[in-house]
N, C-alpha and C positions, 0 to 999 in steps of 0.2 A: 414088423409092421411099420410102412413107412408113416412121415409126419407129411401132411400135404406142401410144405416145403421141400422134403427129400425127396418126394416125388417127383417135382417140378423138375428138380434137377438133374434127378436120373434120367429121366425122358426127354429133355429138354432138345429139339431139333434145333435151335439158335449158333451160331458158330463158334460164341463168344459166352455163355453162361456160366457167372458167378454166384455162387453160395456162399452167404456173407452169416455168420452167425457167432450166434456166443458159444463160450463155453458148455461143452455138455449136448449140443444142438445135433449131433449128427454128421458133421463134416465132413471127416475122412471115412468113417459108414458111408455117407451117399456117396461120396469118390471110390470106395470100393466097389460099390453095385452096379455104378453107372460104368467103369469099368469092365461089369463082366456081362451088363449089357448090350456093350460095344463089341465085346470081344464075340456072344450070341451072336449077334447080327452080322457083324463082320469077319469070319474067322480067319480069312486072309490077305485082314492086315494087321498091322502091330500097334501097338497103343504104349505110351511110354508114361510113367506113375513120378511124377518128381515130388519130393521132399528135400525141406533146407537143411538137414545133416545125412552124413550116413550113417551115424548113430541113430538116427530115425527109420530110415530104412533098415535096418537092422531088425529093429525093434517092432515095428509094425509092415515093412512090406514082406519082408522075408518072413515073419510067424505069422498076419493072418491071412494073407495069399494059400500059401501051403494048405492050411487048417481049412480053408473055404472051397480047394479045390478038392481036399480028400472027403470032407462031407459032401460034398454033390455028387461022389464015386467019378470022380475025373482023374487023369492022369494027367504027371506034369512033373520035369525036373526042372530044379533049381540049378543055377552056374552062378556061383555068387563072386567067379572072377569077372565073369560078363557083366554079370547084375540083371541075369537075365532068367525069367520062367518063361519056359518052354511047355506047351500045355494042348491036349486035345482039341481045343479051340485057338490057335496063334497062341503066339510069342507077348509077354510082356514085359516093357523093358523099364528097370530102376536107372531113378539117376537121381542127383541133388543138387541143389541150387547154387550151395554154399561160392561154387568158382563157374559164374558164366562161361569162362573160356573153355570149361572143357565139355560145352552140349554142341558137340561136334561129332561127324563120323556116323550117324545112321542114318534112315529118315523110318517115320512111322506116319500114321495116319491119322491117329488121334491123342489124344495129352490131357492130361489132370495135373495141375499144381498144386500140393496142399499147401496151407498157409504160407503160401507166398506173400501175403502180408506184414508179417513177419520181419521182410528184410526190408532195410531202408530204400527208399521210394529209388535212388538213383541204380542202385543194384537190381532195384526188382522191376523195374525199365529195360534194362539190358537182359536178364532172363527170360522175358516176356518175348522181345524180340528173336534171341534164340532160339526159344522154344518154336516160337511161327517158325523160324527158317528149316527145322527140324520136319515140321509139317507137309509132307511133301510129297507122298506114298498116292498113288490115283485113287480116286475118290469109286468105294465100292458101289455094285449094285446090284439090289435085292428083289425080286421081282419086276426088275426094268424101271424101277426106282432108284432114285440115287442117293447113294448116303454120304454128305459131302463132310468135308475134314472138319475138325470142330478142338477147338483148346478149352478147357474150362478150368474155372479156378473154384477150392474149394476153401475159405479163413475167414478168420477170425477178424472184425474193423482194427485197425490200428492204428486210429487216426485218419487224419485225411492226407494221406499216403497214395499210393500206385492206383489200390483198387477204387479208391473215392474218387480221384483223377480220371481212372480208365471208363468208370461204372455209369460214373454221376455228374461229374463236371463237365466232362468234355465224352459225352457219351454220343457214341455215332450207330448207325443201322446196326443188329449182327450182336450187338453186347446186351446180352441180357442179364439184371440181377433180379437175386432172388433170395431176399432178408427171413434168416430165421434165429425164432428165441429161444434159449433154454428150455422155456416152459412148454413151446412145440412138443420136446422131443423128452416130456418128463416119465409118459411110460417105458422109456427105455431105460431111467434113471434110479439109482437106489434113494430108498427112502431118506430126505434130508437134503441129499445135493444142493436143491437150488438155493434152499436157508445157508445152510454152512457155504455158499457162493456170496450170499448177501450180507453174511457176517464176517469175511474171511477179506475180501474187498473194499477200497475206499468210495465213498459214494459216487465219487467222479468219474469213475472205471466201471460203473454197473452198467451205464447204458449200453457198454460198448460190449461186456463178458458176459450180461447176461438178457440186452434184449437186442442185440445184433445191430447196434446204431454206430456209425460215425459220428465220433461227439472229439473234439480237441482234448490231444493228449500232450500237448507241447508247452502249455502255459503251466507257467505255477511252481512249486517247489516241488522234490520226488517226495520228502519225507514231510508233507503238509501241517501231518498234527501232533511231529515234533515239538516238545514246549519246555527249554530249558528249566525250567519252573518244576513242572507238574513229571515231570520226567529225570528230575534229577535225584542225587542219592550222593550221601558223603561215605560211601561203603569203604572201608579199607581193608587192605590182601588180612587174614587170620593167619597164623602161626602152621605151617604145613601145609594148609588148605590144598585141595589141588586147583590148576588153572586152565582155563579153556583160553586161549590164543587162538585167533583168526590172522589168517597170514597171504599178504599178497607181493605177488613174485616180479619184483621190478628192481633192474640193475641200479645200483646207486638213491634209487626211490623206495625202498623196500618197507612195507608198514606193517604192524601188526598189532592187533588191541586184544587186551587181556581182561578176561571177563572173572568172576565170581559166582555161584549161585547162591540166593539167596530165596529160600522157600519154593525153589526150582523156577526162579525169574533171575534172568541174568543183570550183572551189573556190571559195567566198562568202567575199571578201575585203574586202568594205563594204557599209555599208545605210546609205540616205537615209532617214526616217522624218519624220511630219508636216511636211512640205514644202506650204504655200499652192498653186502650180497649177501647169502642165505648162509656162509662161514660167519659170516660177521654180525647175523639176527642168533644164530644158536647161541656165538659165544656170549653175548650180550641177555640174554635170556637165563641159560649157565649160571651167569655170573647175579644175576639180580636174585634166581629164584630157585637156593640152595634149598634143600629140604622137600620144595614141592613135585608132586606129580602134575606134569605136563601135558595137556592133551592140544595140536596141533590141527587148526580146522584151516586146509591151508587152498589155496588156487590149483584148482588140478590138470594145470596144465605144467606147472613143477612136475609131474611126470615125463616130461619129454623138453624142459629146459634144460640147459647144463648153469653151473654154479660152481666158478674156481677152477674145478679140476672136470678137466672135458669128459673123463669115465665115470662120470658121478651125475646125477638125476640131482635136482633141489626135493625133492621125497625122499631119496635114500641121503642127501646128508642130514637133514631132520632127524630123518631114522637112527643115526649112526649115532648122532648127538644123543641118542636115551629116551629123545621123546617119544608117545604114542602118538601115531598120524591118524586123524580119521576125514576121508576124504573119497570122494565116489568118483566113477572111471572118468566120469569129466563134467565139469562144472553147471550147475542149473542155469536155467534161461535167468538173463538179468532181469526179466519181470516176475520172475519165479522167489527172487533175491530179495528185490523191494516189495513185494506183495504181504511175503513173508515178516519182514522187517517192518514194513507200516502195520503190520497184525497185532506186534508186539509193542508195537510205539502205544498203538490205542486202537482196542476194539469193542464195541459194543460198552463204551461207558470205561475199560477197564485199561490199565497200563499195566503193562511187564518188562520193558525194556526200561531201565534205569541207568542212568551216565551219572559218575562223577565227572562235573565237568571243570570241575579245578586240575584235575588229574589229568582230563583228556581235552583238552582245548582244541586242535585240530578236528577229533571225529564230532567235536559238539558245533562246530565253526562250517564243518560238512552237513551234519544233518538240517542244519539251518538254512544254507545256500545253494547246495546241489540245487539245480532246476533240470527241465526237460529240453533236450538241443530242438532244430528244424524236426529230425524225423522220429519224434517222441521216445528218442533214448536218454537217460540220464546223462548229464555233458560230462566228457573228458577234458576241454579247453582249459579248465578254469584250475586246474592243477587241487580238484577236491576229491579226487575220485581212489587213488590209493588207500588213504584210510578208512573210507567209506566202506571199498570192496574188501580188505582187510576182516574191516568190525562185521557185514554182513553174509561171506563164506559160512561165517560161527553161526548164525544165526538161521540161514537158509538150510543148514546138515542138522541143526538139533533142533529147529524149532520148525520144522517143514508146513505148508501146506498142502501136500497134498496126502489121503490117507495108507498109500501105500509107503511111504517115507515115512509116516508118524508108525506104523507098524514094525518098520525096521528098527528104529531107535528107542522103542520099547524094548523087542526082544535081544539090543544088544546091552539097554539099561543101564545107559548113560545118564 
């Protein structure tokens, strides 16, 4: 059942219609439907489905595609070298945002972006335009009617970014938006969602994740209710203890902060900072922390860096070092990282995240100062961001918000 928002969208004849909402709203649901109401009406022409990774596409076009076209009793192969389902109604074609250079080489008819939002304003400019030039297939017709070509975008506000500019600022004939909230689309929602959104969230962030608003994401600090004070702890390492290390993979910059548990709330009881390379964090490591067991929460893209010796991965020398790695196929969304990490700074009245910050002067000097760049990402310029991502890798894998990550790391019981 749609929410009279998702409706709008599916149906929407406008050439340019944006579905702007929060969290939980329905998003990539109405991009799926409005999809296969395109595909109904049109059946021959091709409609191409973009997403900003193809770890996304993976995940959601490639498994609820399939699953949606066998319950409707449709046939339909998948070519996941093409990126392409082929289906009793046309062709639909995957692609991702991540490198505008390569939306080249077809044309289609029609287009959905999901959270194109997402990418900074100047990337997601150049996609945009991509996309149109893709756009190109003759415009079909259905009973001597014409069903003319149409791009629509389906995200989350991210600021006043691409979609604020495209929608609202400088909006012209043809661009239609169409603002929807959580609470639209709560029959679709398990019981709790929206609560655990408004406790899991800094209040600055609600307008935007949970009532589908552009509100400024660029002012201010990331970690706001950071308070050396109230957030600090003079915890030091126990006799054996084992250690949680968060690890970020930078030649010659290499950081990593070493955390404690304490009543299962972490405490940052050291940081390695500019350390040369991932031989030279183990041995250093090694050497400081005889006796303990080592758990490695490290940047996963050390899967496909090299370190020292070109036949070696920065994972497998970890590995090799004795340490346990725990790390997923590839790293959460940086808002996924801070979201998480302000949860534990203070939520609802409560703190968990505790720094010695005699110990760590760097990540307490980061937490403090990190702010938000032009296009509401945490800033790299400012040389705070290595131990940052270090101390919050640890923190995003065992403290997750979201509840299929808190399930996992129950039943591994860590």
């Amino acid at each position: 059942m749609f929410s009279p928002s998702q409706e709008a969208f599916v149906y929407s004849k406008a050439p340019f219609p944006a579905f702007c909402g929060g969290f939980g709203s329905g998003k990539t649901a109405s991009a799926i439907a409005r999809i296969m109401r395109l595909k109904r009406l049109c059946p021959n022409q091709d409609v191409a489905y973009y997403l900003p990774t193809y770890g996304l596409v993976e995940d959601i076009a490639y498994k609820r595609f399939p699953a949606l076209f066998e319950k409707l009793g449709l046939n339909y192969k998948l070519n996941k070298q093409q990126a392409r389902l082929t289906t009793d109604i046309g062709d639909i074609i995957f692609r991702t945002m991540d490198n505008p250079d390569r939306i080249v080489g077809y044309e289609v008819a029609h287009s959905i972006l999901d959270e194109l939002d997402t990418l900074p304003g100047d990337k997601a400019r150049d996609v945009w335009n991509k996309v149109i030039a893709r756009n190109r297939q003759k415009a079909y017709t259905v009973n001597g009617d014409s069903v003319p070509n149409t791009v629509a975008v389906a995200t989350t506000p991210e600021g006043f970014r691409f979609v604020y500019d495209r929608w609202v600022k400088n909006k012209v004939d043809g661009y239609e938006l169409i603002k929807a909230k959580t609470a639209d689309n709560a029959h679709n929602l398990p019981d709790g969602y929206i609560e655990n959104l408004k406790n899991s969230y800094p209040s600055n962030l609600l307008q935007a994740y949970l009532e589908g608003e552009f509100v400024n994401l660029t002012a201010g600090s990331v970690y706001a209710e950071f308070d050396r004070t109230l957030n600090y702890c003079n915890t030091k390492i126990h006799f054996n203890e084992p250690l949680h290390i968060g690890l970020d993979f930078n030649v010659t910059k290499m950081a990593a902060v070493v955390y404690v548990l304490r009543d299962t709330n972490p405490h940052a009881v050291m940081e390695f900072t500019d350390v040369f390379d991932t031989p030279a964090m183990c041995q250093l490591i090694k050497s400081r922390f005889q006796g303990h067991a080592i758990y490695i929460y490290p940047d996963a893209s050390g899967q496909a860096r090299k370190s020292n010796n070109a036949s070696e991965s920065d994972l497998s020398i970890l590995r090799q070092a004795g340490f346990t790695v725990l790390v997923n196929s590839r790293n959460p969304a940086v808002k996924d990282r801070v979201l998480a990490t302000n949860n534990m700074i203070h939520s609802q009245g409560v703190r968990r995240l505790f720094v010695n910050t005699d110990a760590c002067p760097a990540l307490t000097e980061s937490l403090e100062k990190q702010a938000y760049d032009k296009n509401g990402e945490p800033d790299k310029s400012s040389g705070l961001d290595h131990v940052i991502d270090a101390a919050t890798y640890f923190i995003a894998y065992k403290y997750p918000i979201t509840p299929q990550a808190v399930k996992r790391i129950q039943l591994i019981g860590l």
